[in-house]
N, C-alpha and C positions, 0 to 999 in steps of 0.2 A: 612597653612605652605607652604614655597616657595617650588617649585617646584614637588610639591604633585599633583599625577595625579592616574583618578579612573583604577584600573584596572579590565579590564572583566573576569568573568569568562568562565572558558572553558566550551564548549554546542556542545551536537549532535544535527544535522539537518537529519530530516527525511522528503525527500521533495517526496512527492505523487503523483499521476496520481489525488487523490480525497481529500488526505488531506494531507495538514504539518503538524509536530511535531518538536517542538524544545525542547527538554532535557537541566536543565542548572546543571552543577555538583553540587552535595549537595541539589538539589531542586525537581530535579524530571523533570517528562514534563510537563510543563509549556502554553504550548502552541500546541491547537488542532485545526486546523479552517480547512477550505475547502480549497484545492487549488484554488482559484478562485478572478478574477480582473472586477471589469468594470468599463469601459471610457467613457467621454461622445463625443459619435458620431466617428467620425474617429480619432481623437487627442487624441493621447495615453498618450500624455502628462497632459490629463485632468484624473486625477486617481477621481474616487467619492466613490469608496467600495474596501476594499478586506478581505477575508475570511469570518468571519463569515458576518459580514453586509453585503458583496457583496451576498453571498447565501438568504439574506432575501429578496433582491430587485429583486431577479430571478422571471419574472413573473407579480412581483406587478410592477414596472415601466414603464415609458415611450417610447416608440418608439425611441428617440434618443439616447441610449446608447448602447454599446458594451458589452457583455460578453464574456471574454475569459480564456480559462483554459489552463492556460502556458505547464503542460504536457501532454502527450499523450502517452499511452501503459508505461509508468514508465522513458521516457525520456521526455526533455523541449524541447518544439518545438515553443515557443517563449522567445528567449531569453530576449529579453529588458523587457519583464512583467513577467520574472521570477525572474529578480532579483529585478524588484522592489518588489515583493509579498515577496522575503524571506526576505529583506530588511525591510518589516513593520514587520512581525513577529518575526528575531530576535529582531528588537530594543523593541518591546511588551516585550520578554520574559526577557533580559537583563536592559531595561531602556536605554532612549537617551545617558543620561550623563555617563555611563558605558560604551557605543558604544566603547572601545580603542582596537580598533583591535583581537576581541578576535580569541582563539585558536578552530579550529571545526569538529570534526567527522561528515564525510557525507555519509548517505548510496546512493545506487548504486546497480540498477539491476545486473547482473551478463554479461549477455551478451546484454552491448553495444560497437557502435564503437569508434575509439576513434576522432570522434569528438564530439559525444555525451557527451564522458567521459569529454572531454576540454570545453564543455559549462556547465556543471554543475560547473568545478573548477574554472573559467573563473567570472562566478555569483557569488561565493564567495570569489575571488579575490576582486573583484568590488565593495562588500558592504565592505569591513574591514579587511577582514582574514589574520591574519600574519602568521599561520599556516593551512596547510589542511591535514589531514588523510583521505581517501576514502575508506571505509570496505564496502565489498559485500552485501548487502539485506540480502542473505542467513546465511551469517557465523552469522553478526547482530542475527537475529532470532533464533538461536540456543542457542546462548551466554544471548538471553534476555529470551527465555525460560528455562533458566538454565541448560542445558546440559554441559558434562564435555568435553565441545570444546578443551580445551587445555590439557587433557590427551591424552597418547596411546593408543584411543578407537575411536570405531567410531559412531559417532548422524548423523542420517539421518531425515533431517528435510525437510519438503513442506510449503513455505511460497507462501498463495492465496491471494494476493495484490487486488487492483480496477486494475490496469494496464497490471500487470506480475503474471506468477507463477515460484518460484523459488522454486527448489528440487536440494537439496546439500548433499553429505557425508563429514562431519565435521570431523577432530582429529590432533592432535596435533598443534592448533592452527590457521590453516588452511585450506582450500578446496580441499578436496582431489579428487572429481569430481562433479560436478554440471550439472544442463540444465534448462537453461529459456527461458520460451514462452510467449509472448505476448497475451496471453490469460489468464483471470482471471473473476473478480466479475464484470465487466463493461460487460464483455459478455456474461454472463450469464443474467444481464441486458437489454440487447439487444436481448436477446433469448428471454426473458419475452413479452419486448416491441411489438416484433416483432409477436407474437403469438395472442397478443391478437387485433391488428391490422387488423391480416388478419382472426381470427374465430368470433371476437365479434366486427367489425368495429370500434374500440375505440383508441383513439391517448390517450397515458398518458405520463407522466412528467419521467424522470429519478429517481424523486427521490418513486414517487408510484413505479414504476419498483423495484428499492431496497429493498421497503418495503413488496412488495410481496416475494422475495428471503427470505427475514429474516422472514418470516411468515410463510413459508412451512413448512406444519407440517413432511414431509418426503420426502427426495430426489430419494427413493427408487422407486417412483411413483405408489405406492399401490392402484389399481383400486377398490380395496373393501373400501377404505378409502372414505370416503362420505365429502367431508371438504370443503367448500362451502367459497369465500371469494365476500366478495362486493368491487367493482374497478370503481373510479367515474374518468370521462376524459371527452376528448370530441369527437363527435358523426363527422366521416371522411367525411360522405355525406353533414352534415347540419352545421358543428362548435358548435355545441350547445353541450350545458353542454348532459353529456350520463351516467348513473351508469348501472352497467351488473353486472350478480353472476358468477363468476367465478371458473369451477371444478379445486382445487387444484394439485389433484393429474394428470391431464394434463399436468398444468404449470410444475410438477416436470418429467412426461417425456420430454418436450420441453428442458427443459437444461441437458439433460442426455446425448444432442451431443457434449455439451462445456466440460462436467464434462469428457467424454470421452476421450477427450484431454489434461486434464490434469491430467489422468491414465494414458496416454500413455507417458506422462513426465516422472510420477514414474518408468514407467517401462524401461524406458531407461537406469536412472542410476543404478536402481536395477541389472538390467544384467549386468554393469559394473566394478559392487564393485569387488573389490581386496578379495580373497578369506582369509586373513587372518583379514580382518573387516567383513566379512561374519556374523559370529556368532554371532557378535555385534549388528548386525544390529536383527538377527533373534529373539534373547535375548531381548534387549530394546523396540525394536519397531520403528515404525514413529511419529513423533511430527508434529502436524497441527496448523499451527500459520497463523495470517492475517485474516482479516477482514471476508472473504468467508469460512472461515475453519469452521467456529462456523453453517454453515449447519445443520439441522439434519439429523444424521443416515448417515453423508459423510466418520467418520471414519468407521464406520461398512462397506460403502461399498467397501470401499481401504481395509481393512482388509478382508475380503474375496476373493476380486479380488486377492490380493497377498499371503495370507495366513501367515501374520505378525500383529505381535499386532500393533494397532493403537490406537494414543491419543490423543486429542486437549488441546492444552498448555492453562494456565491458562492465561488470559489477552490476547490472541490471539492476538488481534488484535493492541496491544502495543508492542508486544514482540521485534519487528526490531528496535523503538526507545528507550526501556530498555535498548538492547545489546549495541545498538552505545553510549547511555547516559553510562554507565556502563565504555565503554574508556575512555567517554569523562572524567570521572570520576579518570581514571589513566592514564592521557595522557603522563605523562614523561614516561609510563612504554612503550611505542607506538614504541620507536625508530624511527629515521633521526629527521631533521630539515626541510623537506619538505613535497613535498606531494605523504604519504607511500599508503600501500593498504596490509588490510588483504584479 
């Protein structure tokens, strides 16, 4: 038919410190890979992997390539290979020949600057966007764990990212106070990394590091707990392949200084709250979303610390790319023609 042109659907972008998500309305999230690019040698213009293929070749390749992970702490801090990386993922989720400019919910730490904020919209300029709506990480995560954000009520939600931890009081649609730290599941990561380092001489991978995190049988760091894991790297004196047993419930004191920090998040906006969301909050509880929430025994020990019920949301770790899909899903209800921000 003359003049017949494909039209895109509208999609949230959930772009990560560790992973993308691209939500397409009616579809779901369609698209989960690693934030991750690499080049061959210095010419960023030679693209060979990005996401999931780029994470296989981590390790197994050659000396002449680059790996690079466009974000860092939940902002891009390369730009030029950030838009290419979202650039392959949306067209994945969408299709090439659909590529017409589609419309796109992007989430967004809470507190960044704004030139941070201009190079996020900046990269979605750049691949196609004719529209951009920008909602918070946090509100996202409340709206995708289903809490009643657009009542006169108030959700208090803690979203533990790879990058950020964001802790918001949700209600009537918007953030009625927030605080984010650049401190999350990459640093506690690094706690891991770092510990075993300097007590068992052993260099391991990022992604063993995470595997230990998701293994812990208790964060609580119970020394009667006998919980023994095997952690294979290599050996700092020799390079040589090394496996060591490692006491678990060490590793879970070792991040009990990161997890500390991000109590001390809660507790900031807890003192905050407006006394007539108070009850609200005492009532429902806190909701734990993101990838690091699914810890064990993390609600147990925010709920104690505070002496509020604590929950970890279903799909945790999807929940900020549900909420934003969720818009992306009633975008005309969004209001402006540019680019808004819940």
């Amino acid at each position: 038919m003359a003049g017949f042109q494909f039209v895109s659907p509208d999609i949230a972008v959930d772009v990560g410190t560790n992973n993308t998500r691209v939500y397409v309305k009616d579809k779901g999230i369609v698209v989960n890979e690693p934030s991750v690019v690499i080049v061959r040698g210095d010419d960023s213009r030679k693209i060979i992997a990005v996401g999931d293929s780029a994470e296989e070749m981590i390790g197994r390749s050659s000396g002449n390539v680059r790996i690079i992970h466009p974000l860092r702490d939940g902002v891009i801090v390369d730009y030029e290979m950030a838009q290419v990386m979202i650039h392959y993922f949306v067209s994945k989720a969408i299709g090439i020949r659909h590529f017409v400019r589609p419309r796109m919910v992007v989430t967004m730490p809470g507190k960044v600057s704004k030139v941070e904020r201009r190079a996020v919209i900046n990269a979605m300029e750049r691949i196609g966007a004719r529209q951009i709506f920008v909602v918070e990480q946090a509100f996202a995560a409340a709206l995708g764990t289903g809490l009643p954000v657009y009542e006169p009520q108030g959700s208090f939600v803690v979203d533990i990212g790879a990058g950020t931890t964001e802790v918001a009081l949700v209600s009537m649609g918007g953030i009625v106070l927030s605080h984010s730290i650049r401190i999350a599941g990459n640093k506690i990561d690094e706690a891991i990394s770092g510990y075993l380092k300097k007590q068992h001489a052993i260099l391991v991978t990022e992604r063993v590091a995470e595997q230990l995190k998701m293994d812990l049988p208790d964060v609580l760091a119970n020394e009667e707990l006998e919980h023994m894991a095997i952690v294979r790297g290599r050996d700092i004196a020799t390079g040589m392949p090394l496996t060591v047993d490692v006491n678990m419930a060490k590793v879970s004191e070792v991040i009990r200084e990161t997890l500390k920090e991000i109590l001390s998040a809660i507790k900031w906006v807890l003192g905050r709250i407006p006394p007539e969301l108070a009850a609200d909050i005492l009532q429902n509880g806190i909701f734990l979303t993101g990838g690091s929430a699914m810890l064990p025994n993390l609600d147990t020990m925010i709920a104690s610390e505070f002496g509020v019920p604590v929950s970890v949301a279903r799909d945790a770790g999807e929940c900020t790319t549900l909420g934003a899909g969720y818009m992306a899903d009633h975008f005309d209800m969004l209001g402006g023609t540019g680019k808004g921000e819940a």
